[in-house]
C-alpha positions as CSV (number, residue, x, y, z in Angstrom):
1,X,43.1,127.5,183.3
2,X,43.9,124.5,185.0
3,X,44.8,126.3,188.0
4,X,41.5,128.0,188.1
5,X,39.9,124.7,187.7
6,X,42.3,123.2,190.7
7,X,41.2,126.2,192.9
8,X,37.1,125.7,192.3
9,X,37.9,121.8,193.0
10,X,39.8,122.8,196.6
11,X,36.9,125.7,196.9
12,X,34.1,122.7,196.3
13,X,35.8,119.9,198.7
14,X,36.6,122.9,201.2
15,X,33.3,123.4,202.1
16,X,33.0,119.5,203.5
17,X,32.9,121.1,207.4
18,X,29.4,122.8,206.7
19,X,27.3,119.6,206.0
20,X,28.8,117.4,208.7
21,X,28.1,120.5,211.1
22,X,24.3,120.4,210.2
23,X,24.2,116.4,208.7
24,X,25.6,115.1,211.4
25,X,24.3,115.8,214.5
26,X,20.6,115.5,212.9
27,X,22.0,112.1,211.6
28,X,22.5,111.2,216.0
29,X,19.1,113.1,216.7
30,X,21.0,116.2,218.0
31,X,20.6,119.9,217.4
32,X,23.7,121.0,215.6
33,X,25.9,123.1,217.2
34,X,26.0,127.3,217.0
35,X,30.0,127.1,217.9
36,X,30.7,124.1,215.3
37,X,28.5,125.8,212.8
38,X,30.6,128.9,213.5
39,X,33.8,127.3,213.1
40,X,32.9,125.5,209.8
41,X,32.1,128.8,208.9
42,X,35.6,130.5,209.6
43,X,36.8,127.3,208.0
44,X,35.1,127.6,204.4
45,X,35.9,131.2,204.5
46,X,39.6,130.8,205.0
47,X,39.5,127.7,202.3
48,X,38.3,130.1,200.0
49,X,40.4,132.7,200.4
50,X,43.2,130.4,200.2
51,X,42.4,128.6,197.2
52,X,41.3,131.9,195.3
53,X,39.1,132.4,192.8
54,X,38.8,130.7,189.1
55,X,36.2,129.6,186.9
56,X,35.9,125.9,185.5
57,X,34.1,123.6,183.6
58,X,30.4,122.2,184.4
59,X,32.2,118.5,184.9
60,X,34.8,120.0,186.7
61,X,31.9,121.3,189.4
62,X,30.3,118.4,189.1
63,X,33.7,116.2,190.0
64,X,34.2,118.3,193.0
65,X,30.1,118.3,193.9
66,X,31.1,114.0,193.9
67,X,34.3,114.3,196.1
68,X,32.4,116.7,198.2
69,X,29.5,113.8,198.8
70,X,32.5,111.3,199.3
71,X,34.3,113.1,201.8
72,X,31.0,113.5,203.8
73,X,29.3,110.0,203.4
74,X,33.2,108.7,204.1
75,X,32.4,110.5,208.3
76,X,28.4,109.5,208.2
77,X,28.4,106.3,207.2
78,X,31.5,105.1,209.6
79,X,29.5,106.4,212.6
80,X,26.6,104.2,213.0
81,X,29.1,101.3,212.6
82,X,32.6,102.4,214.5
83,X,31.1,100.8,217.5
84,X,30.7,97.5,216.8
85,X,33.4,96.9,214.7
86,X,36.2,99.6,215.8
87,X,38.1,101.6,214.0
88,X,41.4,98.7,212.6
89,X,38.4,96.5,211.5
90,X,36.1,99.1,209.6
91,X,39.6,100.7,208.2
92,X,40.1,97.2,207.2
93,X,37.1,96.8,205.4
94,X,36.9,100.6,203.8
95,X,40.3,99.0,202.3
96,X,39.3,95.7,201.1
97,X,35.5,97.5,199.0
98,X,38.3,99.2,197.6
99,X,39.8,97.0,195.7
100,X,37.0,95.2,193.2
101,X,35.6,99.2,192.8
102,X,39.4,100.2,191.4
103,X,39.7,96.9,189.5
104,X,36.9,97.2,187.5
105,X,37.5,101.0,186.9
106,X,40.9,99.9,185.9
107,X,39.8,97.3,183.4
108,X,37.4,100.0,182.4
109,X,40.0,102.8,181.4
110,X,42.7,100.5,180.6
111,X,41.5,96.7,180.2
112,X,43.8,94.1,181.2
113,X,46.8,96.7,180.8
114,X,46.9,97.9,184.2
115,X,47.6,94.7,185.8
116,X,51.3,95.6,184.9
117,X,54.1,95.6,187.3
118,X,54.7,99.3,188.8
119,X,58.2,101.1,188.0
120,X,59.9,102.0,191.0
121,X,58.8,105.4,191.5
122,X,55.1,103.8,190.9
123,X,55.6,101.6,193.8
124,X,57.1,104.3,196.1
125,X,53.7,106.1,195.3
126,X,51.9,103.5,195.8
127,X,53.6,102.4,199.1
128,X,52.7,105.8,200.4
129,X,49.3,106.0,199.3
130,X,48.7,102.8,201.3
131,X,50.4,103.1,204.2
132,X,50.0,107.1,204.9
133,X,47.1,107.8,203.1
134,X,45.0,104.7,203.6
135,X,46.0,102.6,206.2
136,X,47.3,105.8,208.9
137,X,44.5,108.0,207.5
138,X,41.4,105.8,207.8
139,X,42.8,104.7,211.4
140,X,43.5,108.0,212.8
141,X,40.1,109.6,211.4
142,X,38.1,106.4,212.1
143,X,39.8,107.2,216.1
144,X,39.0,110.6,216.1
145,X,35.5,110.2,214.6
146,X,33.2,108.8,217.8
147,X,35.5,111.0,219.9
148,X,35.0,114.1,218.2
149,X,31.7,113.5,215.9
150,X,30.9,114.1,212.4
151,X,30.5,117.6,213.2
152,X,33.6,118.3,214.9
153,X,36.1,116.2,212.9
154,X,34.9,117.4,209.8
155,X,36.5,121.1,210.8
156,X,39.4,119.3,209.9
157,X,38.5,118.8,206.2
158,X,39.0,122.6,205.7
159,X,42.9,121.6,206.2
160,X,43.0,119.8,202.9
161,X,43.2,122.7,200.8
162,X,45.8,124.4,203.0
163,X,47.9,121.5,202.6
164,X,47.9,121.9,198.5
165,X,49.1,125.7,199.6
166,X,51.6,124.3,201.8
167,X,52.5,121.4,199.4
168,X,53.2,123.5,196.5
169,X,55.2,125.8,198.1
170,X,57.4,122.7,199.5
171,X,57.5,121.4,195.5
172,X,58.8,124.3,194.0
173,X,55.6,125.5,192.5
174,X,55.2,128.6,193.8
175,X,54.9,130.4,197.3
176,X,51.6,131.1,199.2
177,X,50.0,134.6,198.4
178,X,49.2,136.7,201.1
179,X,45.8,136.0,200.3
180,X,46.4,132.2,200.7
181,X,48.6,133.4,203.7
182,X,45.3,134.9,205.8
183,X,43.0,132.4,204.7
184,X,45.5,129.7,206.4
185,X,45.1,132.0,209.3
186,X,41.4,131.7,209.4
187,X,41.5,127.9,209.3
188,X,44.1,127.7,212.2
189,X,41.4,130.0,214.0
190,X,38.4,128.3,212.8
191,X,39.5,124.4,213.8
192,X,40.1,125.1,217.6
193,X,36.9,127.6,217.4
194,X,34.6,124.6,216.3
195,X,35.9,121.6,218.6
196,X,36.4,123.7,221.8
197,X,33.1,123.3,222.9
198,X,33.3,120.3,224.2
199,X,35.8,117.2,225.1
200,X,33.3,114.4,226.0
201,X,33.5,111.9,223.6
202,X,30.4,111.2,221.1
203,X,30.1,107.7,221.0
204,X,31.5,104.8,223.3
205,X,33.5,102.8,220.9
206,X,33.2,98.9,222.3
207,X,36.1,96.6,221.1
208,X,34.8,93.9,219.2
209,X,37.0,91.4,220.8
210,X,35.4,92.6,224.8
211,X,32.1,92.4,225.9
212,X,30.5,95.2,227.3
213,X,29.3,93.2,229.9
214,X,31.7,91.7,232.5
215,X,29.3,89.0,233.3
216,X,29.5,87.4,229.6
């Protein structure tokens, strides 16, 4: 059951490429793209096969429906402000409104309890949550954002749930089906199919420590 439930949740979270493809470029006052819309397409498809079928629970869907909206107001909300601050500043504030937000849900779950000092596997974990998975993360994808777009770097959600496959297999817990197998296939296809379109880059990213006019 709980795999079922895992494979809705990467099914849910999978299909992150299709809003930014029609979101996005409406966001910037653009017509989406036939060719990104395609490739988000190809992408969801091979997520789902991937991830499989299953059946979960209502707040299980409704979990997934959340990270879903995270994942895309995470791209849509960075654009309108990667060019005036850049991407190490706004990575640098995504981190910091992170902080109060986790402190109160800790104090919420486990009161003043989880201000404990981590074991040392803890702090291994938590050592690569914030260097690889916040701090590299947020300034690659905040990089790759006004070059590619929403639209276009959201194809790359759809590798998420490939990664799990890929993960699991790596852990012991099982290796990919062949199912899992051609829907990697389809993303590999559907990524390169979606940003090919075009190389220009979407928005001019202005340092905030340069002036965009030489004269000042």
């Amino acid at each position: 059951m709980a795999a079922q439930a895992r494979r809705v949740g990467g099914q849910v979270v999978g299909g992150v490429p299709v809003v930014p493809a029609v979101v996005g470029p409406l966001a910037q006052r653009r017509r989406p793209s036939g060719r990104v819309l395609l490739g988000a397409a190809v992408v969801v498809a091979g997520t789902a096969l991937a991830t499989g079928g299953g059946s979960g629970s209502a707040a299980g869907l409704l979990y997934s429906l959340g990270a879903l909206a995270c994942e895309v107001c995470f791209s849509l909300f960075a654009l309108p402000l990667l060019p005036k601050l850049g991407a190490i500043r706004l990575s640098g504030y995504a981190a910091a409104v992170s902080l109060p937000m986790f402190a109160v849900l800790g104090l919420a779950v486990d009161g003043p309890a989880f201000l404990r000092l981590p074991t040392a596997t803890e702090l291994i974990g938590l050592g690569y949550l914030s260097l690889a998975v916040s701090v590299g993360a947020f300034l690659l994808w905040y990089s790759a954002l006004p070059r590619l777009g929403a639209d276009r770097a959201g194809l790359f959600a759809g590798v998420l749930p490939i990664g799990a496959v890929t993960t699991a297999a790596v852990l012991g817990q099982g290796l990919p089906t062949p199912l899992a197998a051609a829907g990697s296939a389809l993303v590999v296809a559907g990524v390169p199919l979606g940003v090919s379109h075009s190389t220009a880059p979407i928005l001019a990213v202005v340092s905030p420590a340069r002036s965009p006019n030489p004269a000042t």
